[in-house]
C-alpha positions in Angstrom: 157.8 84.5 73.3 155.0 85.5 76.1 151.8 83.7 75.8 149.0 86.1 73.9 145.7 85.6 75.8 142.8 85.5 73.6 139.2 86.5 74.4 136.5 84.6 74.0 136.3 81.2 72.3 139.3 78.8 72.8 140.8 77.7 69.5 140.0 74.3 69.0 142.2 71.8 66.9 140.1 71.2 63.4 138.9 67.7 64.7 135.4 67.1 65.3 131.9 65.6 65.1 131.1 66.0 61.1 127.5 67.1 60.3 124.3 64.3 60.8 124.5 62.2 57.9 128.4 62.3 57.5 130.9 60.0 58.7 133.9 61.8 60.2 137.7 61.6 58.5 140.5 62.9 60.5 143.1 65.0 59.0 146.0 67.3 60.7 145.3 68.7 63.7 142.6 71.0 62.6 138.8 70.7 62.9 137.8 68.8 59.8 134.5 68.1 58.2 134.9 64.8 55.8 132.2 62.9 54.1 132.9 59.4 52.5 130.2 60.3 49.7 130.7 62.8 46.8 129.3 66.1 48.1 126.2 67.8 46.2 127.2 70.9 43.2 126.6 73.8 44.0 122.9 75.0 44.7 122.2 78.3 43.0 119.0 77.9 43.5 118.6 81.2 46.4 121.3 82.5 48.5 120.7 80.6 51.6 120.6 77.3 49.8 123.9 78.4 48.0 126.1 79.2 50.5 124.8 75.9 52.7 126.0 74.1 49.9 129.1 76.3 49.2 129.9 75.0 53.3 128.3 71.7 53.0 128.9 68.8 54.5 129.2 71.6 58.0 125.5 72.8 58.3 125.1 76.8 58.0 123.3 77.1 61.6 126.3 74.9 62.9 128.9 77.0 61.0 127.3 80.4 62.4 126.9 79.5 65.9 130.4 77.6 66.4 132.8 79.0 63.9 131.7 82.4 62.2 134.2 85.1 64.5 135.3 81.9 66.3 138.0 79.7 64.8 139.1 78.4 61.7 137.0 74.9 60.3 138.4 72.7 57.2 136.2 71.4 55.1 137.9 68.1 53.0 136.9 65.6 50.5 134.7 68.1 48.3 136.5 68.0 44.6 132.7 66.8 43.5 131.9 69.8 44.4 133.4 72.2 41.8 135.4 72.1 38.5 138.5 74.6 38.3 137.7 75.1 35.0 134.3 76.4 35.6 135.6 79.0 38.9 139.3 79.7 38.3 142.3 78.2 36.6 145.9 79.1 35.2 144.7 78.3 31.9 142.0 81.1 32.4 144.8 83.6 33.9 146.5 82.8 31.0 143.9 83.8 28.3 142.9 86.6 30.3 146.1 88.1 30.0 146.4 87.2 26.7 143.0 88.6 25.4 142.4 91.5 28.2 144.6 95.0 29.2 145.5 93.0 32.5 147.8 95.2 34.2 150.8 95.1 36.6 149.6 96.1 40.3 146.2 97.5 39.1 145.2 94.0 38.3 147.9 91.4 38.9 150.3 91.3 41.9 153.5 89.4 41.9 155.9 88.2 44.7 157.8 85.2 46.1 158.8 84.7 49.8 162.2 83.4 50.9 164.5 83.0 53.8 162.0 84.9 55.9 162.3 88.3 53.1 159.2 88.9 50.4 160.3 90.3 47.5 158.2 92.2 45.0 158.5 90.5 41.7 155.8 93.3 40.0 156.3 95.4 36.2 154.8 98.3 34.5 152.4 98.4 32.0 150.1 95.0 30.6 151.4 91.8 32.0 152.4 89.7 28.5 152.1 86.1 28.7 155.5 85.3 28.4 156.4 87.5 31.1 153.7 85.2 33.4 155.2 82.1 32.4 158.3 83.7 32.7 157.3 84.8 36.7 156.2 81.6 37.5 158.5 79.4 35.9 161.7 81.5 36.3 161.7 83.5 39.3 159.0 81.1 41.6 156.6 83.9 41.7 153.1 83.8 43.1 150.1 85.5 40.9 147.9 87.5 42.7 144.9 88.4 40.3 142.5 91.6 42.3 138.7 90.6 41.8 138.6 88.3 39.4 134.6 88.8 39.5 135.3 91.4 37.3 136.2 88.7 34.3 134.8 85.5 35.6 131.1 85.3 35.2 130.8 82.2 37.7 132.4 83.9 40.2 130.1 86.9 39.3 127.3 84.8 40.5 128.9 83.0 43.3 129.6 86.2 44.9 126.5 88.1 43.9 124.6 85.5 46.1 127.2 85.9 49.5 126.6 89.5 49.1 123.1 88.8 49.2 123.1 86.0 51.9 125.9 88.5 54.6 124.1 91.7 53.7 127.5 93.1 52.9 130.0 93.1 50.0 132.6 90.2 49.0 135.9 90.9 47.3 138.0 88.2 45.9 141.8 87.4 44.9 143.1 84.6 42.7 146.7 83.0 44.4 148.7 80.7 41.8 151.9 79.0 43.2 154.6 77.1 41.6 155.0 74.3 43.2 157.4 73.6 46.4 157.2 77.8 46.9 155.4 80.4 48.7 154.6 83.8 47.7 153.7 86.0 51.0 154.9 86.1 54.3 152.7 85.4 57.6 150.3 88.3 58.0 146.7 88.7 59.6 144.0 90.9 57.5 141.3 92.3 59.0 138.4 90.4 56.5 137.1 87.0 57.2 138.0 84.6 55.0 137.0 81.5 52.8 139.7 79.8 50.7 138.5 77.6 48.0 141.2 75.1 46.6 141.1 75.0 43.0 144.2 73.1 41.5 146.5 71.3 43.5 147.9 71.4 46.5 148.5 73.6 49.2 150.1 73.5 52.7 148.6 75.7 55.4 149.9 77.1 58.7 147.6 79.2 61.3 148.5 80.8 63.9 147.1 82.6 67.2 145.9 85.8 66.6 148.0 88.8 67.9 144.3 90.5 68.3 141.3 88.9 68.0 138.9 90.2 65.2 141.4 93.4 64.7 140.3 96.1 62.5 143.0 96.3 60.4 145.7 94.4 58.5 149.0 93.6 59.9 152.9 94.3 58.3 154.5 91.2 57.4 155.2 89.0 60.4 158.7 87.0 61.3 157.9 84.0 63.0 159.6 85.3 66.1 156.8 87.4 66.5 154.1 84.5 65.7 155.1 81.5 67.4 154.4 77.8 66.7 151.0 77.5 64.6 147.8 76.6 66.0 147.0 74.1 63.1 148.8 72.8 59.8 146.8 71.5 57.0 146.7 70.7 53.3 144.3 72.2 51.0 143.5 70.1 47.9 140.9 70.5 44.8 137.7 71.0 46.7 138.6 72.3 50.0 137.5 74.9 52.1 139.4 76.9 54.7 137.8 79.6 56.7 139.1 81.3 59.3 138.3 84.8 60.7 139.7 88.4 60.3 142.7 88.4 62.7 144.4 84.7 62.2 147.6 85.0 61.3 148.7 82.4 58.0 151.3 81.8 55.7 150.8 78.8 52.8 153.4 77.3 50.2 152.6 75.3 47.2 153.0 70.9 48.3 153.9 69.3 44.7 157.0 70.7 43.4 155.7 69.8 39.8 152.6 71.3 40.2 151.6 74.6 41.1 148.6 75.3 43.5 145.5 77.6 42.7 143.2 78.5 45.3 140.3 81.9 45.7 140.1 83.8 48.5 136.7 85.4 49.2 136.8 87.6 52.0 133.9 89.8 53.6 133.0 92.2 56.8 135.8 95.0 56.3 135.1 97.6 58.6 131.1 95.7 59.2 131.4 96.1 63.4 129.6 97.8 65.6 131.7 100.0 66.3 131.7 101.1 62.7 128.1 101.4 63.2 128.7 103.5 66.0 131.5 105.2 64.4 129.0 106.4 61.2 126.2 107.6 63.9 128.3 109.5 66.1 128.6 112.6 64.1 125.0 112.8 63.7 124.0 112.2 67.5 127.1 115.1 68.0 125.3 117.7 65.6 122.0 116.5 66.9 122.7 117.3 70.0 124.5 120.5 69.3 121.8 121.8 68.2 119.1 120.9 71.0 120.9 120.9 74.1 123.5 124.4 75.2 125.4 122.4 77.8 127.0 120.8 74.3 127.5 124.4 73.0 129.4 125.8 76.2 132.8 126.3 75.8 135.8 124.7 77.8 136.8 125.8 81.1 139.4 128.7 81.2 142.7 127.6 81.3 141.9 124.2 80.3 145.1 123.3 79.0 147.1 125.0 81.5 147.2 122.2 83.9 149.2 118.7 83.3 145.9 116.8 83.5 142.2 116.7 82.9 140.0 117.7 86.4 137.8 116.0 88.2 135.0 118.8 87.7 135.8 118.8 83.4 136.1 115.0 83.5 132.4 114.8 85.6 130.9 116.9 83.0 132.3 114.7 79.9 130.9 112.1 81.5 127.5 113.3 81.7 127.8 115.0 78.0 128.6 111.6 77.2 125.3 109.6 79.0 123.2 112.3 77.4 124.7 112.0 73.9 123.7 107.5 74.7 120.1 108.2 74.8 120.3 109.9 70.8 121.5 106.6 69.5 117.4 105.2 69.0 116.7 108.5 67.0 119.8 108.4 64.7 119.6 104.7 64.1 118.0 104.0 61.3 119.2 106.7 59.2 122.7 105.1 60.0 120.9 101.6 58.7 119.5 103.4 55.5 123.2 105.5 54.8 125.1 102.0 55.7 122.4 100.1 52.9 122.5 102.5 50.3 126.2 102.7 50.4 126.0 98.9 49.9 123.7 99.1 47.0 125.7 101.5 45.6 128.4 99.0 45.8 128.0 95.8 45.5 127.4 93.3 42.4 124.8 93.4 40.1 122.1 90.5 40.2 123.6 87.8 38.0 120.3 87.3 36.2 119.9 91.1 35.8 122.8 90.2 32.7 119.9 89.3 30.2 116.6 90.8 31.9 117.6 93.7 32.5 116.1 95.4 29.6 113.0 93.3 30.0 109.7 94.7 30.8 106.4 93.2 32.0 104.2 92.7 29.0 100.6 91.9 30.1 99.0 89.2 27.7 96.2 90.6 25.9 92.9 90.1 27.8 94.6 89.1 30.8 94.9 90.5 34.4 97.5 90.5 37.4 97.4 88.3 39.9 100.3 88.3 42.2 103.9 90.4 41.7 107.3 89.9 43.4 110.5 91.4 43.4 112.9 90.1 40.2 116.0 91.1 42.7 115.3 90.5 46.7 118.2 92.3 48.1 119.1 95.0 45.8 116.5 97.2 46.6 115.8 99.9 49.2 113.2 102.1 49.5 113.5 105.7 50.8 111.2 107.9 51.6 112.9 111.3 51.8 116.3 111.3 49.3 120.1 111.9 51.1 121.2 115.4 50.6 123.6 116.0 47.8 122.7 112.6 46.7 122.9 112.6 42.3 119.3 110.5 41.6 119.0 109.1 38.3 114.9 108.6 37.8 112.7 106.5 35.6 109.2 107.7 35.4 106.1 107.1 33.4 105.2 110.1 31.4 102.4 111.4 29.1 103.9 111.1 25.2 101.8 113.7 24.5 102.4 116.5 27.8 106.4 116.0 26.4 105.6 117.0 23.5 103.3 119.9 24.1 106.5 120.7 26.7 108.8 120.6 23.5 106.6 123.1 21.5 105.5 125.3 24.7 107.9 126.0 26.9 106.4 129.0 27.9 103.2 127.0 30.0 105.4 126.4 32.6 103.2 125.7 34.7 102.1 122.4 33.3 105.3 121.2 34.5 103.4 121.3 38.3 100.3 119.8 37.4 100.2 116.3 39.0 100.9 114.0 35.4 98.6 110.8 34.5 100.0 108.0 37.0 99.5 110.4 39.6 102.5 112.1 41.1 104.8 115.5 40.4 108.6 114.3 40.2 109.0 117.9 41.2 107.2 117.5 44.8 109.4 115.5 46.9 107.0 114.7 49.4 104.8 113.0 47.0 107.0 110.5 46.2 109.8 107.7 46.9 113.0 106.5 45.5 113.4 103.1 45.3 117.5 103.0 45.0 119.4 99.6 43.3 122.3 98.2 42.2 120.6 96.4 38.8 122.6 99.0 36.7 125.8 99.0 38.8 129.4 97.8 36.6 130.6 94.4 38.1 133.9 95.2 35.8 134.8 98.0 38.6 133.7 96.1 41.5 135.3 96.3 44.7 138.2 98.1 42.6 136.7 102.2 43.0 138.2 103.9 45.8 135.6 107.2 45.4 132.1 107.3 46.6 129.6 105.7 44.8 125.9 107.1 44.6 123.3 104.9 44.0 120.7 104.9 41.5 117.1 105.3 41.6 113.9 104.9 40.4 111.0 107.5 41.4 107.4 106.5 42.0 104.3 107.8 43.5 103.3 107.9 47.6 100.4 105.5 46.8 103.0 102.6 45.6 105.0 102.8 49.0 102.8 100.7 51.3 103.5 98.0 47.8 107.2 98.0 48.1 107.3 97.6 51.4 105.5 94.3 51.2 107.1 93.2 48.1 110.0 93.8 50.2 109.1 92.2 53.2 108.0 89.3 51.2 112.0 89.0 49.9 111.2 87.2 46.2 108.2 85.3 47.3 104.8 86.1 45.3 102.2 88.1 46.8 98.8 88.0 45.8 97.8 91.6 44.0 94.4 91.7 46.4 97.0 92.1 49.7 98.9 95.2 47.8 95.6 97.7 47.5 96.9 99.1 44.4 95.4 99.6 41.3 95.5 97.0 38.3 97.2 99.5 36.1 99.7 101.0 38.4 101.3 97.7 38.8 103.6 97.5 35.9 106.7 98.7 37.5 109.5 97.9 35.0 112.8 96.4 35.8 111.9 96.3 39.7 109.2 93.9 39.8 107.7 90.8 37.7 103.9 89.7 37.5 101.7 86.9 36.7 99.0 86.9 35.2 95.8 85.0 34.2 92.7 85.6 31.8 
């Protein structure tokens, strides 16, 4: 087949320099990162700290700056690392389906690939585990299980930190192979991916992409169409693979007499800039439809009457075109705030949030406030002025007593637009801010709703913006109360923030 030439960086074979510290340990022909000594667990500690562990020995500025977009890197000799039975396993597949509705194609995916055909192995109705067993051990099928997030709580907080670290959401899929077969047929997707080896062993081939970082998936590929692959590796307990949206791979199962188990997280679906471009566009366009007439005029007569577009047409597009450019620095941010809200909206709740998230802040008797941070860096955002047709579901402070003259008087409307005792009218927009979050959103339908989401909100007063902007800014770090200029008992602000305190 013709030679495909790719922009930018050259693939490299996956053998390299290893990280300072780290002795290097060839392996295939791909860039490998091997270290003689057991690697570290998992650091939960924050997200930068766990997904530098969740790539160590490979350093997260040196995976950034060389691989990230670039080319694949293997990362060997890490079964210290994690514990199958604490991430994924068959044996949890197996009691999942056994103790959960786990459904055919909503939730599980079944398939094996032979002779260059994949067939689709999948039911109706809950998967039974005899029918698993039966899949596996019968017909050589691979399990596919869709966000298994939704059931796994380590996973939960695995991904809850990525999303945190990328700024973007993480979806997930659970692959277990009998051994000696494959499941799907060489494809590219348009997600970058990180494959985590979780039992046994697996056999990788990659190949040069047919686009580089494409925006969509591809159709299953013959290997006609692909080539000879780029690199060839084995995955075992441990590993990590990661290679970008784009690179085409197919995998089968090593030991025939054991099958292989591996998670795939993937991430940055449709996160380009042209998708950034793409959701401003309409907004520059009705921008300048209304300001400027030369985007009002209509087409020249008889446009279409001729076989092509003329020069004179083609010359005004053009200009339309420069003029629409200089709109992008006014339509910007709200692009930013519609592309983070629809993220909130999204993406997993805080792992901790699972046994706080009732909690309030209780002040000690006799004590005061001295400093306040956010409980949940990165699943906040504060907005002044709300979307339109955006459903907001508030939490306020109110007077016990006001409510209840409200109850017995609903004729004194007008109390209802007299500013209430922490200082703001819910009903006056421009007195006050939403603070949207994703604390209450459902992890068991993550990544799985096709509709819109809206995001919820809490409502407070103007005077508390300047505070969560800092308490943002500060992203989970204390700040003293004396650099917040708010007052001591307007700082209890539920389920958003946490204090300290001191007598």
């Amino acid at each position: 087949m013709p030679k495909r030439k790719q922009n930018g960086t050259k693939a490299r074979e996956l053998e390299g320099k290893s990280p300072p510290e780290t002795k290097k340990k060839k392996e295939s022909n791909g860039k490998s990162h091997g270290h003689s000594d057991e690697v570290s667990s998992l650091d939960f500690s924050s997200p930068e700290n766990f997904f530098s562990s969740f790539i160590s020995p490979c350093s997260a500025t040196e995976f950034m700056e060389q691989y990230w977009e670039k080319e694949p890197l293997h990362l060997s000799n890490r079964n210290a690392l994690i514990s199958a039975g604490d991430i994924f396993s068959r044996e949890i597949l197996e009691n999942l389906v056994e103790s959960r509705n786990i459904e055919f194609v909503r939730d599980i995916c079944t398939s094996c690939y032979k002779n260059g055909e994949r067939k689709n192995l999948d039911g109706h109705g809950r998967i039974k585990r005899a029918q698993l067993k039966k899949l596996m051990e019968k017909q050589n099928a691979t399990i596919q299980l869709h966000q298994p997030q939704r059931f796994q709580e380590s996973l939960w907080r695995m991904m809850e930190l990525l999303e945190t670290k990328f700024g973007c959401l993480f979806g997930a899929n659970v692959y277990i192979t009998p051994g000696g077969h494959q499941g799907l047929a060489p494809h590219h997707d348009d997600v970058e991916v990180f494959i985590l080896q979780l039992e046994g062993q697996k056999q990788w081939h990659l190949y040069k992409p047919l686009q580089e970082l494409p925006r969509t998936y591809s159709k299953d590929l013959s290997i006609d169409e692909i080539g000879n692959p780029t690199h060839s590796l084995i995955l075992k307990p441990g590993d990590l693979l990661y290679f970008p949206r784009g690179v085409i791979h197919q995998a089968q199962a090593v030991d025939k007499f054991s099958h292989s188990t591996h998670i795939t997280f993937s991430t940055y679906q449709h996160h380009t800039f042209s998708d950034y471009l793409l959701s401003g566009l309409p907004k520059m366009l009705g921008s300048a439809y209304d300001s400027d007439i030369s985007f009002r005029r209509g087409l020249p007569v008889g446009f279409l009457a001729g076989s092509k577009l003329d020069m004179n047409t083609s010359s005004t597009l053009k200009d339309l075109l420069y003029n629409l450019s200089k709109r992008i620095v006014p339509t910007q941010e709200q692009v930013f705030q519609d592309m983070k809200l629809s993220f909130i909206a999204n993406r997993l709740p805080p792992y901790q949030a699972q046994e706080t998230v009732q909690e309030m802040n209780i002040r000690p008797e006799g004590s005061r406030i001295t400093h306040m941070r956010l409980k949940y860096p990165g699943h906040t955002c504060v907005v002044v002025a709300g979307p339109p047709n955006q459903t907001i579901f508030c939490e306020t402070k109110h007077n016990e007593e006001e409510d209840e003259d409200a109850e017995s008087d609903e004729e004194d409307s007008d109390d209802d637009d007299e500013e209430s005792e922490d200082g703001y009218n819910g009903n006056q927009k421009e007195d006050v801010f939403h603070v949207y979050n994703s604390i209450s959103n459902n992890r068991r339908i993550h990544m799985m709703v096709q509709a819109e989401t809206k995001p919820v909100a809490h409502v407070f007063p103007m005077r508390l913006l300047e505070t969560f902007r800092r308490l943002e800014e500060a992203a989970g770090e204390w700040v003293s109360v004396k650099n917040l200029n708010v007052e001591d008992d307007e700082m209890l602000l539920g389920e958003l923030v946490e204090c300290k305190y001191c007598r």
